[in-house]
Steps between C-alpha positions, in 0.01 A plus 500: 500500500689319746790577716806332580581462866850647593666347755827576655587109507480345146219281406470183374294469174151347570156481328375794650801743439568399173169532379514868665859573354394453144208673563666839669740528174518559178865378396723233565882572437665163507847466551651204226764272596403288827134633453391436166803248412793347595771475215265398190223321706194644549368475862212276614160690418603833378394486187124408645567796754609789262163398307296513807573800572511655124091373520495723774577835322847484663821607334812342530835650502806314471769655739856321428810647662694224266699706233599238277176548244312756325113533515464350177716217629300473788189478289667245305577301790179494654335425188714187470356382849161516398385873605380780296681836618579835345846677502282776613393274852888451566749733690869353503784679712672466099162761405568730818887539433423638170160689627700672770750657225228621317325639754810680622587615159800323432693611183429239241860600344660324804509152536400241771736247614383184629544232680210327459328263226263530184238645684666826572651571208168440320263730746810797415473403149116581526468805707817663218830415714794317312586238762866363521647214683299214619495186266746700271790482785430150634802310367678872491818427744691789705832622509667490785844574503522771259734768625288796304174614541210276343271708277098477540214694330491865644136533337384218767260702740339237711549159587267213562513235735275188487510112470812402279560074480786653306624767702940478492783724619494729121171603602493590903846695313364666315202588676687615774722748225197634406348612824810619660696679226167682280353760677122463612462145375192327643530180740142305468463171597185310368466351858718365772286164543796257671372159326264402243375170357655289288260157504234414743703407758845738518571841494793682386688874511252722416548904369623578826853272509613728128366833689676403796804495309474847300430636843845441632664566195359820422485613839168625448097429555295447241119575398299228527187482308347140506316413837488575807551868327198679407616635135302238364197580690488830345419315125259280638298835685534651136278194350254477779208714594509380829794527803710284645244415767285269258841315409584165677891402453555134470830360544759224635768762652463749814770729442412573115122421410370537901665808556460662105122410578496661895674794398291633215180413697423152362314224671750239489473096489802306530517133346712205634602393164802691416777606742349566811352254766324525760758468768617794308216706537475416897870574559521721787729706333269553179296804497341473172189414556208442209201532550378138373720177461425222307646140378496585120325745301229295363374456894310823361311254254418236747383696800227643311318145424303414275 
């Protein structure tokens, strides 16, 4: 089988290293928004690229740190844009909030609060947590000049943090109640990504701008679970009967796919069709490095010829 060249300096994609990168691995985790789509438009040749390389006995795995959908609403999405993909090929940071309770044996008599969307409370729903907040508390409005304490839901033992379009001052409230007045309640944010896309052409406040927030009214730090964190390595590992080594990471962002890829021992291609550019990558003061860079992911696809 062949072997990928390492070198210190990233690469650029060509015939010869592509053809060697698909054939030194076994997986491909794809990161979504900026690699796979932008807003609800598929990107040039991915859907000829993710069949390419499904003839080729690879699996896929769809790696999104965007909180605001389920798996199952993830499947439904890419279904509407023309590919075929199981719930069981897609790991959202909405999944990994609710997989890192479990895993840490969270009391399912407690609650979770969130701040957050659809996606979150659904994935607690599933793995047996009763979810509260989210859409519930979006046109909820705060009090402010009450001169008595404002009551909040004792029961509330952790509280997640991921992309709200509806986030308002009730919830970072009562968020912020929760983790500094009940003992022991958990702080996890989904992911701390600063922007994400709206359209094909903008971006807008990501995860990061609500767990920003919660940070400095809490006072506190909180558990992150979607990329660059590991935790959601650990689930992929489970499926796989092979390591991290035969895993390529594809994505559009260095300090979330890049590094989540580098750090669990990934080969690692970065694609120019999301957030980061080029000048980006050759900033002297970047030192995220991939190991292959690329325009778009469907260069994979067109470097191999006919």
């Amino acid at each position: 089988m062949s072997s990928v060249e390492i070198s210190a300096e990233p690469q650029p994609l060509s015939s010869a290293n592509a053809r060697n990168l698909i054939d030194s691995v076994e997986a491909f985790l794809f990161d979504c928004d900026g690699v796979i789509w932008k807003g609800d438009k598929l990107i040039d040749g991915v859907a000829d690229t993710l069949e390419m390389l499904r003839s080729k006995g690879k699996r896929l795995v769809f790696v999104t740190n965007n909180s605001s959908k389920s798996r199952k609403q993830y499947a439904k999405k890419f279904h509407s844009l023309g590919i075929s993909v199981s719930e069981d090929e897609i790991f959202s940071s909405s999944f990994a909030a609710a997989m890192f309770l479990k895993v840490n044996n969270f009391s399912p008599e407690k609650k979770v609060y969130v701040i957050g969307e659809s996606g979150i409370i659904e994935e607690l729903e599933l793995a047996g947590f009763t979810g509260v907040g989210g859409p519930e508390d979006a046109k909820k409005t705060a009090d402010l000049y009450l001169d008595c304490s404002i009551e909040h839901d004792k029961s509330v033992g952790a509280v997640v943090v991921g992309l709200d379009r509806h986030i308002n001052y009730y919830k970072l409230q009562y968020a912020t109640f929760c983790l500094r007045e009940n003992p022991g309640c958990l702080f996890i944010a989904t992911n701390r990504d600063a922007t994400g896309h709206l359209n094909a052409s903008q971006e807008v406040p990501g995860a990061g701008c609500m767990v920003g927030a919660m940070c400095a009214s809490s006072e506190k730090e909180p558990i992150v679970v979607g990329k660059p964190s590991t935790f959601m390595m650990d689930f992929l590992l489970k499926k796989f009967e092979f390591g991290c080594s035969k895993m390529c990471m594809v994505g559009d962002r260095l300090d979330t796919d890049i590094l989540f890829g580098q750090s669990t021992g990934c080969k690692t291609l970065l694609v120019f069709s999301g957030v980061t550019t080029q000048s980006n990558l050759q900033d002297p003061s970047n030192h995220i490095q991939p190991d292959f860079y690329t325009s778009k992911m469907s260069d994979l696809l067109e470097l191999l010829g006919p």
